[in-house]
Each structure stands twice: as C-alpha cells, then as structure tokens.
C-alpha positions as a Markdown table, in Angstrom:
| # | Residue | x | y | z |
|---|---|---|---|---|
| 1 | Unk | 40.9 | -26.3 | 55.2 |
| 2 | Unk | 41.1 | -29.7 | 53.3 |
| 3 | Unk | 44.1 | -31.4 | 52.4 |
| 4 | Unk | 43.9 | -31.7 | 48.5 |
| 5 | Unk | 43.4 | -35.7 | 46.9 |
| 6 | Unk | 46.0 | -36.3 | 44.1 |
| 7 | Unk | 43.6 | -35.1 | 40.8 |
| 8 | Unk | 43.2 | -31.5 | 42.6 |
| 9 | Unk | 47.0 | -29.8 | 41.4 |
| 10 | Unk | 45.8 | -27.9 | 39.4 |
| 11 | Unk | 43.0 | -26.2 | 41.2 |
| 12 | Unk | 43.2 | -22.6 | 41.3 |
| 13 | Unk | 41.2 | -19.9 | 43.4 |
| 14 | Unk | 37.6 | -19.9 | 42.3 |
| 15 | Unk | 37.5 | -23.1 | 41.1 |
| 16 | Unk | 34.0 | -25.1 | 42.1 |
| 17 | Unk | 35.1 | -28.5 | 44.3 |
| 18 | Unk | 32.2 | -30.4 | 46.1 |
| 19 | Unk | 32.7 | -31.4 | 49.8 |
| 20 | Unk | 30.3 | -34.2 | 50.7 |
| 21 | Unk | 28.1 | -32.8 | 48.3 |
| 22 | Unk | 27.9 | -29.8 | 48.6 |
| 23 | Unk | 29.6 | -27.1 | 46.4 |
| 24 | Unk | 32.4 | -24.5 | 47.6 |
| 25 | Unk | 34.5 | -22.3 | 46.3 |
| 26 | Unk | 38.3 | -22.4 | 46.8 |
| 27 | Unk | 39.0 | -19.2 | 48.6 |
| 28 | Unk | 43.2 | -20.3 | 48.6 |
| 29 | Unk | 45.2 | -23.7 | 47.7 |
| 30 | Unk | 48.4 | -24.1 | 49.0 |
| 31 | Unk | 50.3 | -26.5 | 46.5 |
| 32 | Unk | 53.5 | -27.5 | 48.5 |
| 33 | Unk | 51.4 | -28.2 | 52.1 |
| 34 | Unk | 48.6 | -29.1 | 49.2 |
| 35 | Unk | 45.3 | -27.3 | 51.4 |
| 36 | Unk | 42.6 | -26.3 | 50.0 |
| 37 | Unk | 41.0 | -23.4 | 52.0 |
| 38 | Unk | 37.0 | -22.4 | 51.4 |
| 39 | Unk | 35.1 | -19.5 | 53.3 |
| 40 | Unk | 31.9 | -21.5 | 54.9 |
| 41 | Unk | 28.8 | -18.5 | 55.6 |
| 42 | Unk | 26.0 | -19.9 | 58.7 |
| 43 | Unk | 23.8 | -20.7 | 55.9 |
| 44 | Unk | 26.3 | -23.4 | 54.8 |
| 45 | Unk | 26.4 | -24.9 | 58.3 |
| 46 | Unk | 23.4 | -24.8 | 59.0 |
| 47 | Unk | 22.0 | -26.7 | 56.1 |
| 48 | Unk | 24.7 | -29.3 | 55.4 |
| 49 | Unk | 26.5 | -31.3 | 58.0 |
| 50 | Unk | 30.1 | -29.3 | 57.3 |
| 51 | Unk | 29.8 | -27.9 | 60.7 |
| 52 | Unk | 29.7 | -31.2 | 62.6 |
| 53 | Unk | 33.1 | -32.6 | 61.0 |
| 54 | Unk | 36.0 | -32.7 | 63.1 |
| 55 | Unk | 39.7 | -32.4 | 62.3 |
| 56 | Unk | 40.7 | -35.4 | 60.0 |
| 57 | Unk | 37.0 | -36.3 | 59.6 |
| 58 | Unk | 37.3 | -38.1 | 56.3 |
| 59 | Unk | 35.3 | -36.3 | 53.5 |
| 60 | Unk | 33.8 | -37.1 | 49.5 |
| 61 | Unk | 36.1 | -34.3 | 47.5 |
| 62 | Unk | 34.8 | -34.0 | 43.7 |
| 63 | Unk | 35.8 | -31.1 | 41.3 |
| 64 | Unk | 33.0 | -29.5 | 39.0 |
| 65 | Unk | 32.0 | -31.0 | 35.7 |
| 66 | Unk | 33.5 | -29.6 | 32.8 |
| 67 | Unk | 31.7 | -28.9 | 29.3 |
| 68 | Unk | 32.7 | -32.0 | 27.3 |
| 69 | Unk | 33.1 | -34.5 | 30.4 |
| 70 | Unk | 31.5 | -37.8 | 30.5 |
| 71 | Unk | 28.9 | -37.7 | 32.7 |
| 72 | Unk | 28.2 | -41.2 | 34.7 |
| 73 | Unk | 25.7 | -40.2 | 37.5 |
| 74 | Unk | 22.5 | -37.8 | 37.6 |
| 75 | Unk | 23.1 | -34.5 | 37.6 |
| 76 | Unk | 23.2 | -32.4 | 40.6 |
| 77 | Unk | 24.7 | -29.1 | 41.2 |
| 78 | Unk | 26.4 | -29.4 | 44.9 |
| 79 | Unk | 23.4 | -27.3 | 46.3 |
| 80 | Unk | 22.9 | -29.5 | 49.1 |
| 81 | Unk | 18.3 | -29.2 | 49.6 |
| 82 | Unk | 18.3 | -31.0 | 53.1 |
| 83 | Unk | 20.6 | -33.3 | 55.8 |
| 84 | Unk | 19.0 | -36.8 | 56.5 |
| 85 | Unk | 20.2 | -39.4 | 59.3 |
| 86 | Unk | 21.1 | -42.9 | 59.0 |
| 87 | Unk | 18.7 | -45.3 | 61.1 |
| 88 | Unk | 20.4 | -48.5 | 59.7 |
| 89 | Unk | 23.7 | -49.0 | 57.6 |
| 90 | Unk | 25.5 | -52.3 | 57.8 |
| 91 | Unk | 26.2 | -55.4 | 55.8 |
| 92 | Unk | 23.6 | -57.5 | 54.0 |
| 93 | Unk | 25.1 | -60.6 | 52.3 |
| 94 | Unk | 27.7 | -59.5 | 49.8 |
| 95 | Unk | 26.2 | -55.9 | 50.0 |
| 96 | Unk | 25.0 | -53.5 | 52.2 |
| 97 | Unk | 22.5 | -51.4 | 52.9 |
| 98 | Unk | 22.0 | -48.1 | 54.3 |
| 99 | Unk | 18.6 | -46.3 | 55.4 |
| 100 | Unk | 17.9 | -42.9 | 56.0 |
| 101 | Unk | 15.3 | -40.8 | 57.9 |
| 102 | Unk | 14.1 | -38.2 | 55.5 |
| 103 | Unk | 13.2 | -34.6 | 56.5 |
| 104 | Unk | 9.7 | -33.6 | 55.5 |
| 105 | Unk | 10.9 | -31.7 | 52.5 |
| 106 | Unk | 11.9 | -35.1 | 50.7 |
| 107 | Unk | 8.1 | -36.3 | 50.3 |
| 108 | Unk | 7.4 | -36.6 | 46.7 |
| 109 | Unk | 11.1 | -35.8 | 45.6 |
| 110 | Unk | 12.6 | -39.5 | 46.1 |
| 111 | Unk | 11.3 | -42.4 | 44.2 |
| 112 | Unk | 11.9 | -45.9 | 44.0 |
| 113 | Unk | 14.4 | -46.4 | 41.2 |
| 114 | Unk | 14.8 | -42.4 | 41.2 |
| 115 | Unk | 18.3 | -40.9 | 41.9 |
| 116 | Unk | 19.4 | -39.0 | 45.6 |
| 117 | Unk | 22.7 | -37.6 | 46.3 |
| 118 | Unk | 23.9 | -38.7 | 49.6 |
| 119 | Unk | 27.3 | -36.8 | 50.7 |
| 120 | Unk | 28.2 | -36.1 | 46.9 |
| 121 | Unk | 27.3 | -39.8 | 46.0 |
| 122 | Unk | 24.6 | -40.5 | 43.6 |
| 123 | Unk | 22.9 | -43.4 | 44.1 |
| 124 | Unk | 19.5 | -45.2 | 43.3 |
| 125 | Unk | 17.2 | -45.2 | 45.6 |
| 126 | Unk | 16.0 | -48.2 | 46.0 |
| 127 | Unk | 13.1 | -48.5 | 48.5 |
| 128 | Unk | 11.1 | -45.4 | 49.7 |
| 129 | Unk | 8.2 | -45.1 | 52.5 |
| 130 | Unk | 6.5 | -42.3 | 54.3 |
| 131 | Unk | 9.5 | -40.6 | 56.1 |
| 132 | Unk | 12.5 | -42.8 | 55.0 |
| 133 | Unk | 14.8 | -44.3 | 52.0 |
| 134 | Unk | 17.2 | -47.1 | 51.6 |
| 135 | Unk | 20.0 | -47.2 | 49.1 |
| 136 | Unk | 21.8 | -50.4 | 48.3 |
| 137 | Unk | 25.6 | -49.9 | 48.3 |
| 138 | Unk | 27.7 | -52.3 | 46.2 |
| 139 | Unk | 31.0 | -52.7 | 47.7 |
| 140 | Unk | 33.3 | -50.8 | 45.5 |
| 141 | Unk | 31.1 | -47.3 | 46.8 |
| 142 | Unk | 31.3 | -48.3 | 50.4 |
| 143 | Unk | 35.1 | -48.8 | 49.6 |
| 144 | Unk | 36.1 | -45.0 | 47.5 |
| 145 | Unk | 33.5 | -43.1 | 49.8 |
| 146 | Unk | 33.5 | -41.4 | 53.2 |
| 147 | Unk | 30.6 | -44.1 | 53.7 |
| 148 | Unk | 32.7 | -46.7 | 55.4 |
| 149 | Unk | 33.5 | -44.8 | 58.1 |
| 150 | Unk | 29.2 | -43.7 | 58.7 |
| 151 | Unk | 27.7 | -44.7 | 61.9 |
| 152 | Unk | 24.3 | -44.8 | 62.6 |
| 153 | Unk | 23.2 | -42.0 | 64.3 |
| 154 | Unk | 25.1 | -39.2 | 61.7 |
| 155 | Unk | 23.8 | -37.1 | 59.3 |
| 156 | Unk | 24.8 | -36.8 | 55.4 |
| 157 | Unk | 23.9 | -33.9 | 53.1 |
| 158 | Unk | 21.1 | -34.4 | 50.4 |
| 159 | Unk | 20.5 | -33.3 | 47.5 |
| 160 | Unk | 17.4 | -34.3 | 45.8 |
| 161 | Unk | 17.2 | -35.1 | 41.7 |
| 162 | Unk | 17.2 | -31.7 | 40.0 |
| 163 | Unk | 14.3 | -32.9 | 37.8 |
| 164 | Unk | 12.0 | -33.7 | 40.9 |
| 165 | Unk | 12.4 | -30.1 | 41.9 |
| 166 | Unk | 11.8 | -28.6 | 39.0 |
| 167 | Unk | 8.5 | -30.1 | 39.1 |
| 168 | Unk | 7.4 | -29.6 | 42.2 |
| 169 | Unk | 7.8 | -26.0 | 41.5 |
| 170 | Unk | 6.1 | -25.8 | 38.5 |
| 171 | Unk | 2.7 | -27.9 | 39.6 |
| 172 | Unk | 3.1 | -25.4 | 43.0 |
| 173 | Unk | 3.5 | -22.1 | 40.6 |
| 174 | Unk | 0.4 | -23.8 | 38.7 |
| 175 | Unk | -2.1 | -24.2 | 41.9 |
C-alpha cells in the first residue's frame, strides 16, 4: 500500500504507476484514505529493492507515459534489469555525487555520458569503471527524489538504457 501524491486522483485499477522504478499495477485505490494498493509476486522482490522498504520508507511514485506526453528523460519501461549499492553519496561543492557498485550484468550497458535509471530517476552517467558508476546530482533531484534520504550502504533498483539492451541481444543472437 502507498499513500497516493496529489497528481494520482484519478488513477483507476489497472492503471501502470512506477515505484522507485519499477512498474506495478494498481490492484485498488482508495480515494478518501487516498492508497494505492499493488499485488508484489517473489519475482518482484527479489529483483528490485521493494522488499527491503519499511512502513513510511519514502518512495519515487511516477504514473505511465501517455501517447502525446512530452517526454524529458530516456525512455525506460519500469522493468527494473538489476539492484546496485551506493559505495559513496554525499556533497561535492554545490553538488553532489553518488557512486554505485554495479552487478555484473551492467558491463557494457552503462557508458559515460549514456543514461541509467536509478530508483525511477534518469540520470547521466557520468563516470564508469570496471564494476562501478557515478552520477552527478544537481540539487533540485536530490531535493524531489527519495535520494535525500539514501545512505550508503542501501540498494536502489536499475534499469539499464533500453537501447543498450537491445544491442547486446542482438550482437549475442548474432555470435
């Protein structure tokens, strides 16, 4: 259950809504108590890191996309590939800066410059090495996000760029 943000009062059973990332389906929404209620399968859990919030854990809600909406990220889909954990996240001058240990599945699907989605948020990836990222976060994302409240030591769902994937599948299909 998830208590509803103020653009979600018209969602309806069915309806796609992104919880850090990754995509659910509303199984009931309560408008008076406004809750949103999703079923969750082992999969789920076991893949993202839904299972490790606790009650009042503070969470990135986003609905879907609609045909016709202006799009201002990179596309992903809510279908979360990996979890990564933060080795370093803290201030650095005016901005900040957060690092990740990646999972082995990552290598070759992040680039510098390239696009990751970290807990729903895209961002730029802006330095990459063998096992790790780091993402510069301007201060208005650390702000809106669930990432001012991320402690080193937690995990956040990933989802790599859709393009990266497609790729790798293709030059693998190829071999």
């Amino acid at each position: 259950m998830l208590e509803a943000a103020p653009g979600m009062a018209d969602v309806t059973e069915g309806d796609s809504v992104a919880v850090n990332g990754c995509c659910l389906t509303v199984t009931s929404f309560d408008a008076l108590s406004r809750v949103l209620s999703f079923d969750l399968l082992g999969q789920t859990l076991r893949v993202t890191n839904l299972g490790n919030l606790r009650p009042e854990a503070e969470v990135n809600v986003e609905r879907a996309l609609r045909v016709g909406d202006r799009l201002g990220g990179h596309f992903v889909q809510g279908h979360v590939d990996a979890t990564a954990t933060i080795l370093h996240w803290g201030p650095q001058g005016a901005d900040y800066k957060l690092t990740l240990e990646m999972p082995d599945e990552a290598n070759g699907l992040v680039i510098p410059k390239g696009s990751v989605c970290l807990d729903g948020i895209s961002l730029t990836a802006a330095e990459v090495t063998p096992g790790q990222i780091s993402c510069w976060i301007i201060p208005h994302t650390r702000a809106v996000t669930n990432l001012r409240r991320r402690v080193v030591g937690e995990r956040v769902n990933v989802e790599f760029d859709m393009l990266g994937k497609y790729v790798r599948q293709l030059l693998a299909a190829a071999r």
